[in-house]
Structures are given as C-alpha cells and as structure tokens.
N, C-alpha and C positions, 0 to 999 in steps of 0.2 A: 477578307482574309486577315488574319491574328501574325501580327511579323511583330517580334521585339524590337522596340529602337536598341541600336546604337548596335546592332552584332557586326560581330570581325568574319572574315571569310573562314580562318583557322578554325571557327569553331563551328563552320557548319561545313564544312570539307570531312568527310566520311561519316556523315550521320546517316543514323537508317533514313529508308524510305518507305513507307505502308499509302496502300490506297486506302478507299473509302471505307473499306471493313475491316483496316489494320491488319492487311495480311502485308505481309514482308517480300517488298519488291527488290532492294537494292541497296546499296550506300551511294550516297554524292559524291561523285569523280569534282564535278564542275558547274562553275555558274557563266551565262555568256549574258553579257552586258552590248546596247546598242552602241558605240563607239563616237558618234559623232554629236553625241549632246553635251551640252555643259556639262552636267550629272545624269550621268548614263545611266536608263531603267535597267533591272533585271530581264531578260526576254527569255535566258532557257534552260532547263538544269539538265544534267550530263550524268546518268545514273551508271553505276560501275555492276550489273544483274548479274553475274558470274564469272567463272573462268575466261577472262579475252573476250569478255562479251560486253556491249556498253549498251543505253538508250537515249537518247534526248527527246525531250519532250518541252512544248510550251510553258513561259513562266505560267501562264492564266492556268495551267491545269493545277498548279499549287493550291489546296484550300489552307494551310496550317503550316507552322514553323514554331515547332516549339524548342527547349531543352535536350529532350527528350527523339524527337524524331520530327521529320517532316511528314506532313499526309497529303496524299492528293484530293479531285474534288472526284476523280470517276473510280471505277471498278477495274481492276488489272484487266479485263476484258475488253472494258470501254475505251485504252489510251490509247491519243495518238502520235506516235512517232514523229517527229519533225526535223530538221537540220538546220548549219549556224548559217544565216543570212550574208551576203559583203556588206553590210558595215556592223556585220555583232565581231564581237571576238572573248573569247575562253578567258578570266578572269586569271584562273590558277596557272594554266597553260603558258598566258602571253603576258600577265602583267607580272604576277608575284615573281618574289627572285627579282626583279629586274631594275636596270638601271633607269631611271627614263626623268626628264628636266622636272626642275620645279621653277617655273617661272618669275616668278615674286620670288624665290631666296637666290635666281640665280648660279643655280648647282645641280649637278648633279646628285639625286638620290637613290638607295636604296629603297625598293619595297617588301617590306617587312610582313604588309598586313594590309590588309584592305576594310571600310569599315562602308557598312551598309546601314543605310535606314528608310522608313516608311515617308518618302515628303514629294508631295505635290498628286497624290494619287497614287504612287508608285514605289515597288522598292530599288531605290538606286546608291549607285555607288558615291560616298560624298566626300569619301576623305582617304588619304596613304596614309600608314603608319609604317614613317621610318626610321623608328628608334628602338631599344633594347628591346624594350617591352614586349614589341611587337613579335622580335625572338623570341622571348620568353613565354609568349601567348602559346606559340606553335609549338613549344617545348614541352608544353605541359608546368610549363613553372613558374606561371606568372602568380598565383597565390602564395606558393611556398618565398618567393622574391619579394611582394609585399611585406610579407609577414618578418620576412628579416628584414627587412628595411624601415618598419616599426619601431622594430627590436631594436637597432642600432642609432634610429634618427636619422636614417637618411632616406628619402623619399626615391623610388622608382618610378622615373618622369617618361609619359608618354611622347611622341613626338608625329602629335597630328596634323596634318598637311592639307587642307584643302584642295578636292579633286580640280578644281577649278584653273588652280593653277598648275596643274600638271598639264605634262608635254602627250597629248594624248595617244594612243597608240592608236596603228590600222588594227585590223583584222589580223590574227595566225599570226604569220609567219615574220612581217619586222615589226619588232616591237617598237621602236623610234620614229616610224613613218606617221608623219602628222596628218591629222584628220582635217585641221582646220584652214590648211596652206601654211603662209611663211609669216602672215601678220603677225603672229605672238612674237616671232624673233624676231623683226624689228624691233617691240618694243627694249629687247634686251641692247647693249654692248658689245660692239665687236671681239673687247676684252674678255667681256662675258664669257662671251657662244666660244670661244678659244679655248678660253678654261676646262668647259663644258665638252667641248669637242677633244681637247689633249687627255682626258679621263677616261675616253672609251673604247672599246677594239675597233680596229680598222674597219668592219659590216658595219657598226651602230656609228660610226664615224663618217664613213661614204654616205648613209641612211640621212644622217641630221644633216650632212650638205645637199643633199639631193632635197632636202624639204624648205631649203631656204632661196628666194629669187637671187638672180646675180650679181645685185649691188650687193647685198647682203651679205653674201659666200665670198665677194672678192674684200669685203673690209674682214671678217671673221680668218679669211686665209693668212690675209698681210699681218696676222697677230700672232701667228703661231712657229714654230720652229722650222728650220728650213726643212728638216728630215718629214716632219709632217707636214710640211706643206707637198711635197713631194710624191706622199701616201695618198693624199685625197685627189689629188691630180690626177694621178696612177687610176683613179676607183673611177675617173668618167671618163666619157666617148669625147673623144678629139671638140665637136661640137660644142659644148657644150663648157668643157674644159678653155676654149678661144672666148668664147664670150665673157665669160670669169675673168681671163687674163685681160680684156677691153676696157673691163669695170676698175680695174687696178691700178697706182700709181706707178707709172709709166717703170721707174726705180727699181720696187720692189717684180713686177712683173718680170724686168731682166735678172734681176736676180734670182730669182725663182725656173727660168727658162737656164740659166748657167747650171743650174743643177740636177736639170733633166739629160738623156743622152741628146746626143746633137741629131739624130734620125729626130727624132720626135719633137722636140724644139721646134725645126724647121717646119714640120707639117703644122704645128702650132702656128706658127706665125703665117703662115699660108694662110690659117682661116684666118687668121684676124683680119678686122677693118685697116685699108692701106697706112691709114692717118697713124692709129695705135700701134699697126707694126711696124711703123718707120719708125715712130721713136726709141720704140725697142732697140730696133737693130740699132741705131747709133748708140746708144748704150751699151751693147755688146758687144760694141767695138772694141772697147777701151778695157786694158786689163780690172779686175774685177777691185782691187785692192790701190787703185788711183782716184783722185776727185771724177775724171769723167766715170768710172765706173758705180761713184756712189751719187752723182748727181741725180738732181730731178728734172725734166724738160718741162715742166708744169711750173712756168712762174710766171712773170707778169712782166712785159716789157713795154714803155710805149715809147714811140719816135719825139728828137728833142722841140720839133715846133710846134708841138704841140700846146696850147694855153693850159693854164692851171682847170678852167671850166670846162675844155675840149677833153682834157684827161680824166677827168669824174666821169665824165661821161661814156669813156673807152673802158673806162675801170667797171664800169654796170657792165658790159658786155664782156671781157674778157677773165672778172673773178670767179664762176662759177666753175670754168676751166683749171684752176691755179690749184694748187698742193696747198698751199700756203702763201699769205699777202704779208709778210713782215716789211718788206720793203718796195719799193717801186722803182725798176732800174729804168734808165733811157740810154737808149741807142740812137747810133746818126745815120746816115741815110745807108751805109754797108752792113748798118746791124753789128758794127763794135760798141762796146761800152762806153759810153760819154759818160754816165753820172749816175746816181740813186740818189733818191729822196724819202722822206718818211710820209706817211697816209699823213699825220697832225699835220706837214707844214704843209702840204698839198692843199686839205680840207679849209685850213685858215688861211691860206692866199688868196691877195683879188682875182675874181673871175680872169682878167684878162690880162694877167701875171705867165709870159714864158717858163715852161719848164726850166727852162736852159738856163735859168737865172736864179731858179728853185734849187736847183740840183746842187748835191757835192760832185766836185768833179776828182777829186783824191779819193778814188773806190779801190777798197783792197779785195784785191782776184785773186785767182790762182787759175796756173796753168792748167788743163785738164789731164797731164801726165804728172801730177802732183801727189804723190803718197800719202794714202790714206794715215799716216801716222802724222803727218806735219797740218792734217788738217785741224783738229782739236783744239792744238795747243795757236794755231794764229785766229780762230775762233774767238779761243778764250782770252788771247791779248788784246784784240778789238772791240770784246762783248759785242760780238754779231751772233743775231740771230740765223743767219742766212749768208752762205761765201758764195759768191759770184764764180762760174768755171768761164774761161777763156780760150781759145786757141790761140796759134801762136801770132795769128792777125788781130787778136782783142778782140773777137766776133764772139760774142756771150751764148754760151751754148745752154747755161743751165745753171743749177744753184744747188750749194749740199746743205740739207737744214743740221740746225744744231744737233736732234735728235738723233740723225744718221749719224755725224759726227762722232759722237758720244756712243754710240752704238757699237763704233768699230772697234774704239779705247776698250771699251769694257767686254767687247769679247776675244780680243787680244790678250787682255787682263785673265781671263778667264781662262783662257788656253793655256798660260804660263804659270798658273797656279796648278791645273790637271797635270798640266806636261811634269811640274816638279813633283807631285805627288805620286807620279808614273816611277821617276826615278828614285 
C-alpha cells in the first residue's frame, strides 16, 4: 500500500473515497486506531456514503492514499462492513480537540493535529501536534502563514509531541482513561498530576483519578486545593474514597474530612482501617485553626532507656511510618516529652551511649490549643524545623512541620489581601 510519510489527520479527514474502479463511494468521517500500543496502528476508516449514512470498513481494505483521494483494494460490491473493536477508538471523535497528558512535559495538552506515518509495517499514529500550526493546518492556512512568516522573518513553529508520551486514551466515550494502568503516573510528581488534574473539568478530573492507584491519588490529592480536593472525593464511591483517605497524612486527611458534610465524613471514617481513623478523629477534635488541629500524628518518638544502638535500630522500624524525621523526640514511661535529639548526634554516639544523656531536655512545645497564628513566628525564633504539640500533662501528641506552619501564614496573608481588595 502507497501511504505518504508524515500526513496530518486534517488532511485526510473529508477526502473522497473510490473503490477499485474509481467510482466514488464517500468522504472520510474517521480513522480508528488500536489504543493500547505504544504507537497505535490504523485498523478502520469511517466513510461519511450519504445523507446520515456512515460505513466502516477495515484498515487492510485500503490499497492507496494519495493527495488526491483514497482508493480501496475491492469493488463497491465486494466491501465488507466492519465495527470499532474495545480497544480501537475514533481518532477524530476521541482524540482531536482534546485535552489529554504529555508525560515527559508534564502538562496538560491540547490536540491540534494528529500526525501519521508508515513505521514498523503499519500506518500508525506517532505524534500530537499541539501548537499553532496544527490550527492553522485545519484552517486551511497553514501555507498562506508560512508565506507570511517568510515575508516578515518569523518562522511558524510546529509543536510535535511524541505519541509515546501521551496519556493514552480508552475507547469512545472517556478520553483520559488510561489504557496502560497508573505506572506512567508514577513516574510523574504528585505536584505534577495536581497541576494536571486543576486544568481539567470535573469528568476528565474524576477519569485521571480513577486511573491512578491509591498511593498515588492520596499524594496527587494532598497537592491541590481544598475546594478540589472536595470535587474528586465527591466523584467516587465511599470505598474507595476511605482507602485514599488511609493512604494520606493523617493531617491533611482531617483536613480534608472538616470540609466534607459531617453525614458523609462519618461514614468515611467508618470505612477506614481502625489505626488510620483513630488518628483522624483525634485530629478532628481539636479546632481547625489550633496547633492540634494542624499537627501530624506521624512522627517519631522513642522511650528514654533506650541506648543510642537500641534507637537506630527502633528508627529502621518506625521511619517508614513518619511524615517526616527532622528530629527525634523521647518520652518517659507516661509518653510525656523528656527530650529531642538530632539523627547526627544520635548516628555519631557510642553504641551504648543512653538516650537520656543524648537528649536536650529544654524542648520547646506548644500547647495543642495553641493558635495557629503564634505557631510561625516561635518556629521561626527557634529555627525549628518541627514544634512538638503537647497536652496539658506534656503527653506529646504530635508535631506541626514547618511547612504547615508556613502554610497557614500565607493563607491568612492571602485572605487579607482578597478581603481588602473585596473592600
């Protein structure tokens, strides 16, 4: 079969269609591509034969693609009608127009244009075109645009994207449903998939979470705004929704459940594993805008008899658990605060060096009815990375990291800048 390298789908979207003897069967509505290959072959063209009338037929019945017209290999007599398979899907239908990832840039892209070529035996799809041009192809003005861009010395830059790294799409109906599971979105950034995910309507926003495993979805959740995080919660079944919130730091999880109604919260925390919704709930005890309410229950504590060799060794089992290791607190036998030590003086202690002896025992706390506004600023007189919460026995409940901290400051700041702008 005769296929030009490098044609754009724009330019063979409404070409005639002749059989074997050049009689005039139709225009191309569409091409369906097999969906789950690296570079998807062609498998079926979609002819537009009259008024509200369509055909699809096999790619193999193609003999020819020219300029000019496409021809087939049989006689209008001889074709045979076919349909789109589960894993083809309508190129023009489901991909163009569409929004859907580029994995390597990290972004969301428009698809402009689609570009096909003849490689490995077959004609497949190899590349997006999401830049001007690719308008300008479908426009009819991609010549006349060169020509002035000649004319003036500025060049009209294509912007082609390798299918490879695209987010592939299912079949029909959701264009964002991944064909290949969630493995690509690992390799992205939780900041990333955020990014990605705050760019699209609510459907293709539910779709990219529903394509991602749970770890995944609960790091991608904890990155986005509360009102969106809210939305995609909203988009799934209770199930499935608890298992997300299991995967989450404990923190952010309450936070997230204070901004749901309280009916639904609660059947939330029903599903969860006992362990993860305990910590919740004490979290949600505590008003929203207090250290307990922004602490983390995820930190590291170990008892003070501990030797400096006995605590490396509690620290192998208990960091994988931990939000975060800036420091290492020790408690006494009731579980209040004795001390914090730093990982260096711990690691360079002799083996059989007491903690108790390790430790500072001047640790600055704070209450867990402590105002999130007073938290920042004794932060930042300490340079701590990490404030110890307390209750009113010294029983260390949990730690607010810097970044929380910092967090509140700056949307505080942020409120008071809208609010004045309001006024």
């Amino acid at each position: 079969m005769l296929f030009f390298a490098g044609y754009f789908l724009s330019a063979m979207l409404d070409k005639p269609v002749r059989d074997r003897s050049g009689r005039h069967l139709g225009h191309l509505k569409d091409l369906a591509v097999r969906c789950t290959e690296k570079f998807p072959p062609v498998t079926k063209i979609l002819l537009r034969i009259g008024r509200g009338q369509e055909l699809t037929l096999p790619w193999d019945q193609v003999r020819n693609v020219s300029a000019e017209a496409i021809t087939l290999e049989a006689e209008r007599e001889q074709l045979s009608p076919s349909s789109l398979a589960q894993d083809e899907c309508w190129l023009a239908q489901s991909i163009l127009d569409r929004q859907i990832v580029d994995l390597r840039g990290r972004r969301l892209v428009r698809v402009n244009d689609l570009q096909l070529a003849y490689l490995g035996g077959a004609v497949r799809l190899v590349a997006v075109d999401a830049g001007s041009r690719g308008l300008l192809r479908r426009l009819g003005l991609e010549r006349a645009a060169l020509s002035l861009g000649r004319l003036f010395g500025r060049e009209v830059s294509g912007r082609l994207l390798s299918w490879e790294h695209m987010m592939t799409p299912q079949p029909v109906s959701a264009p964002l449903q991944l064909a290949f599971g969630s493995e690509a979105l690992r390799r992205l950034r939780p900041a990333d998939l955020a990014d990605i995910a705050s760019q699209l309507g609510a459907s293709d926003r539910a779709t990219l979470f529903r394509s991602m495993d749970e770890e995944t979805a609960a790091d991608t959740l904890e990155e986005l705004s509360p009102r969106l995080q809210v939305s995609v919660l909203n988009s799934m079944d209770d199930e499935r929704a608890a298992d997300i919130l299991e995967e989450m730091v404990p923190d952010d999880a309450a936070d997230l459940l204070g901004d749901l109604p309280e009916e639904r919260a609660d059947e939330l925390l029903e599903l969860m594993e006992a362990e993860e919704a305990a910590d919740v709930k004490q979290l949600l005890s505590y008003p929203e805008d207090s250290a307990g309410g922004l602490m983390t229950t995820e930190f590291v504590a170990l008892p003070q008899n501990l030797t400096a060799d006995e605590a490396i060794a509690r620290l192998r089992e208990q960091a994988p658990d931990a939000e975060t290791i800036y420091y290492v607190y020790v408690t006494d036998e009731a579980g209040r605060l004795a001390g914090v030590l730093s990982l260096r003086r711990l690691i360079v202690a002799p083996p059989d060096r007491p903690i108790s002896e390790l430790m500072v025992k001047d640790v600055i706390s704070a209450p867990a009815e402590t105002g999130h506004e007073q938290l920042a600023p004794l932060m930042a007189k300490y340079n701590l990375l990490a404030l110890p919460v307390v209750d009113d026995d010294g029983k260390l409940l949990g730690i607010v990291t810097v970044d929380d901290a910092m967090e509140t400051v700056l949307e505080e700041r942020k409120l008071r800048i809208t609010g004045g702008l309001r006024r």
